[in-house]
C-alpha positions as CSV (number, residue, x, y, z in Angstrom):
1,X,-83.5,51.9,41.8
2,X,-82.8,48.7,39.8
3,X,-85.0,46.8,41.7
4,X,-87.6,49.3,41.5
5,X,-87.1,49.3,37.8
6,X,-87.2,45.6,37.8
7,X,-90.2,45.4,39.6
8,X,-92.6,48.1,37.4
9,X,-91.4,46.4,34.4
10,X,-92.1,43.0,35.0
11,X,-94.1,43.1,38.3
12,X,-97.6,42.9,36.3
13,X,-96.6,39.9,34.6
14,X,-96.6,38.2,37.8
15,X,-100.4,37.9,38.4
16,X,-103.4,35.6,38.9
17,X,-103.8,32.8,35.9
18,X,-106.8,32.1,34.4
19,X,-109.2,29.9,36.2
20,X,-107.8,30.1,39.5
21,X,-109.8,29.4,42.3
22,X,-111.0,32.4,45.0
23,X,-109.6,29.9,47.6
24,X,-106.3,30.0,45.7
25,X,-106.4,34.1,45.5
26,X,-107.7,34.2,49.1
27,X,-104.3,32.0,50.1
28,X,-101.9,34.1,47.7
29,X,-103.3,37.2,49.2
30,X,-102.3,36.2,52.7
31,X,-99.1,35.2,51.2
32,X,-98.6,38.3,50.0
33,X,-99.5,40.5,53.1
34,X,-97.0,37.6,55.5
35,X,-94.2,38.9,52.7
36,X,-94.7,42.3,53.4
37,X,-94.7,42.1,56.7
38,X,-91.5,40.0,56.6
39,X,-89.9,42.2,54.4
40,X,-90.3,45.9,55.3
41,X,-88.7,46.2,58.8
42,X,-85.4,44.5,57.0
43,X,-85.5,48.3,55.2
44,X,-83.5,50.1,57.3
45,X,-80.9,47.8,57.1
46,X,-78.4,49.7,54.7
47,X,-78.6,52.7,56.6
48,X,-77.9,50.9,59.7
49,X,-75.2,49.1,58.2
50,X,-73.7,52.3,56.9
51,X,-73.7,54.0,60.3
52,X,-71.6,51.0,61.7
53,X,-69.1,50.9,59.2
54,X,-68.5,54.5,57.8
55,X,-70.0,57.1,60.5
56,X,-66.2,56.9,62.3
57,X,-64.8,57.9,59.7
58,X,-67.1,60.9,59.7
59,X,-66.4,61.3,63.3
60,X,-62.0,60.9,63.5
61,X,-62.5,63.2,60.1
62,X,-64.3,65.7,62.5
63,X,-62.0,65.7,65.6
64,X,-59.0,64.5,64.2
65,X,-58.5,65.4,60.4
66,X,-58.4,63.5,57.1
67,X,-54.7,61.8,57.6
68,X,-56.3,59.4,60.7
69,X,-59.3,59.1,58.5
70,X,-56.8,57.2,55.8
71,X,-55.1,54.6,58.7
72,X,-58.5,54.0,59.8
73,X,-59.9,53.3,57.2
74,X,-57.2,51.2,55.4
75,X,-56.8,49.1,58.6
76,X,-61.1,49.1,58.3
77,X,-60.8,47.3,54.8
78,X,-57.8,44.5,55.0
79,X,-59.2,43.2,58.6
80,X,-63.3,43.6,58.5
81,X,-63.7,41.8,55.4
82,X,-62.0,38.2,55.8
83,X,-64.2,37.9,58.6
84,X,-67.4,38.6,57.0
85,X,-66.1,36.4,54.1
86,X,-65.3,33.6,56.1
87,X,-69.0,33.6,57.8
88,X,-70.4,34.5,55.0
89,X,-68.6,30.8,53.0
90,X,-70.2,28.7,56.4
91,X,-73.6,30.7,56.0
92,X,-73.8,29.2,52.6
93,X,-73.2,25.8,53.9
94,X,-75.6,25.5,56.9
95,X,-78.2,28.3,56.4
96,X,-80.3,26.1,53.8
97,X,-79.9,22.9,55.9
98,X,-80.9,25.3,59.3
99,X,-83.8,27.0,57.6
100,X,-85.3,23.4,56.0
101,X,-85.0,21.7,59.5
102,X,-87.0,25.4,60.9
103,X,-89.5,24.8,58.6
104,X,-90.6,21.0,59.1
105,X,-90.1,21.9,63.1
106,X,-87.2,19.5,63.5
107,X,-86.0,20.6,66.9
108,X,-83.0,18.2,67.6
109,X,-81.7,19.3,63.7
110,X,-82.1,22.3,64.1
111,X,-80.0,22.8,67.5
112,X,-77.5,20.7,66.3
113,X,-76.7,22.4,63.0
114,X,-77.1,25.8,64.9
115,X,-74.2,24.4,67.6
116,X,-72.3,23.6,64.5
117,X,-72.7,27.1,63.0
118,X,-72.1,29.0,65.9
119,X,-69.3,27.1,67.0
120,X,-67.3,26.9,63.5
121,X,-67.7,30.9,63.0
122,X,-66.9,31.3,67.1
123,X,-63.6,29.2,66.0
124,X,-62.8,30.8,63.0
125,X,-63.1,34.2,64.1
126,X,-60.7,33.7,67.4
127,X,-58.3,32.1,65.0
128,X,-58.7,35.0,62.6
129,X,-58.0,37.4,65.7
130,X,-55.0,35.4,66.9
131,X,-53.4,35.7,63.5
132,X,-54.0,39.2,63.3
133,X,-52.7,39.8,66.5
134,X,-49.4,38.0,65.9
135,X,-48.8,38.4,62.3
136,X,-50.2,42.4,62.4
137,X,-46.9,44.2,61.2
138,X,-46.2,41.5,58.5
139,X,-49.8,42.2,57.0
140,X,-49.0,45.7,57.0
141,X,-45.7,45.4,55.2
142,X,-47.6,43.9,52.8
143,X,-50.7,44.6,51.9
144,X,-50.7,48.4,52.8
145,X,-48.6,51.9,51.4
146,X,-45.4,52.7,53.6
147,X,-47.3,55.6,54.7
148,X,-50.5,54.0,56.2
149,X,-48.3,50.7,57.8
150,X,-48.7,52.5,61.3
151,X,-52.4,51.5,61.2
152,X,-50.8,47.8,61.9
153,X,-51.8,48.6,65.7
154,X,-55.6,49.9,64.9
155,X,-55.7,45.4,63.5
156,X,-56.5,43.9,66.2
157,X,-58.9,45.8,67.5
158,X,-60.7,45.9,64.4
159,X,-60.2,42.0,64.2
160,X,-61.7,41.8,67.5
161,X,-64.8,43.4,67.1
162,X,-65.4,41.6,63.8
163,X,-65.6,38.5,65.4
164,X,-68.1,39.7,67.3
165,X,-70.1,41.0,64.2
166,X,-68.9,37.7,62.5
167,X,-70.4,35.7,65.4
168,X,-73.5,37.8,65.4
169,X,-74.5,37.6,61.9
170,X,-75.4,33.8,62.7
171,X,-78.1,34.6,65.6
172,X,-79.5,37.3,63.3
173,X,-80.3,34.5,60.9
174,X,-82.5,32.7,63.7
175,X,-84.4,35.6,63.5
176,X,-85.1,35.2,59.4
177,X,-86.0,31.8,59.9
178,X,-88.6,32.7,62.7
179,X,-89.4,35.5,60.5
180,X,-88.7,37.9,63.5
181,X,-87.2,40.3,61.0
182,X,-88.3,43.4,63.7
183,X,-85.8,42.0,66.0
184,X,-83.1,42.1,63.6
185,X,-83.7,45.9,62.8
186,X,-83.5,46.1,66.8
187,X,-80.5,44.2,66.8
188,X,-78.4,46.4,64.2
189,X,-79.9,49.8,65.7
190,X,-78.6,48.7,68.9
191,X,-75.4,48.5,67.3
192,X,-74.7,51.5,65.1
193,X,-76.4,53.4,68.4
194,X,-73.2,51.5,69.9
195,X,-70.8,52.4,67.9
196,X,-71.9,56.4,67.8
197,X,-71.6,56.4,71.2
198,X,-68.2,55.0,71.9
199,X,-66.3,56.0,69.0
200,X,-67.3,59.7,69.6
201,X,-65.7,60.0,73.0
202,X,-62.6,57.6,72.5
203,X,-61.9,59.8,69.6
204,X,-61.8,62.7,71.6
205,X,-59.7,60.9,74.5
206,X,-57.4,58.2,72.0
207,X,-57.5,59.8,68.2
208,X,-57.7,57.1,65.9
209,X,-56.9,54.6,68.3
210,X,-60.0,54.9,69.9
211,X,-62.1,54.8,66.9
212,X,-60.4,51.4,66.4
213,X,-60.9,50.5,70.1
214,X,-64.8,51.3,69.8
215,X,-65.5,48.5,67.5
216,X,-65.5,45.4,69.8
217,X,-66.3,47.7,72.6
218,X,-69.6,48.5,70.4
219,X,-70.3,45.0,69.1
């Protein structure tokens, strides 16, 4: 709604100047109509991501009441999110320099920064798994309420499969660059599809365990 807001307010002061050429409104037309055709299939995207992250809840809330709903989710929120930060801190590093050697068609660059990329987020996200693994109850101890520190066996799983997404994020951004942005929409159905159909029946067999199994079995 902001943005909407932004846009109506401020989107008709973005227009043609005075004297402009027809060549120069033909070129900014086609500009226009390349954007929307970039931009509209990313659209979806919220709801997708909402389906991969939240719909178990919705689902071990179902089958298995709210209690299993809590050590999901608090076992959800201290693993999922130093993973996407930490891919999230090389993105800003490498995307620019990726994107600039995409656009000036610089092959050799462009391979190399993507090896560098992939292989930086590939290491940082087994790390990030191993200490999980190793240091689970610890983190528990700490960072959650007595009563939730049983979720300390749902963390690696969780860890796991967020090193997939981690990981995953970087060939989705090979897609902006080519500006295959349909594919990207494919990509993320493909998941939250994923995930829908393994946390539902790994609930039913494992409780909450399952639900924290099905997120690298999904990703």
């Amino acid at each position: 709604l902001g943005t909407l807001l932004t846009n109506v307010l401020f989107g008709s002061k973005v227009g043609f100047r005075r004297g402009v050429s027809v060549t120069s409104r033909s070129e900014s037309k086609a500009f226009e109509i390349q954007l929307v055709r970039y931009a509209v299939p990313l659209m979806p995207l919220a709801v997708l991501a909402w389906v991969s992250s939240i719909s178990p809840r919705y689902i071990i809330g179902g089958l298995r009441g709210t209690a299993d709903v809590g050590l999901y989710a608090a076992a959800f929120a201290l693993v999922s999110q130093p993973f996407l930060m930490g891919q999230n801190v090389v993105e800003l590093a490498l995307r620019p320099l990726y994107f600039e050697a995409v656009s000036r068609q610089d092959l050799s660059s462009e391979k190399r920064i993507l090896s560098l990329w992939v292989g930086t987020v590939a290491l940082m996200s087994l790390l990030g798994v191993l200490l999980v693994f190793i240091f689970r109850t610890p983190l528990s101890g700490v960072f959650l309420a007595p009563q939730f520190r049983e979720a300390s066996a749902l963390l690696p799983w969780i860890a796991l499969g967020y090193a997939f997404v981690a990981t995953g994020y970087v060939f989705e951004k090979i897609c902006l660059a080519y500006k295959n942005t349909k594919l990207i929409v494919l990509i993320e159905t493909v998941g939250s599809a994923a995930i829908l159909a393994f946390t539902w029946p790994l609930v039913r067999w494992q409780g909450v365990s399952g639900a924290a199994v099905a997120v690298p079995m999904a990703f």
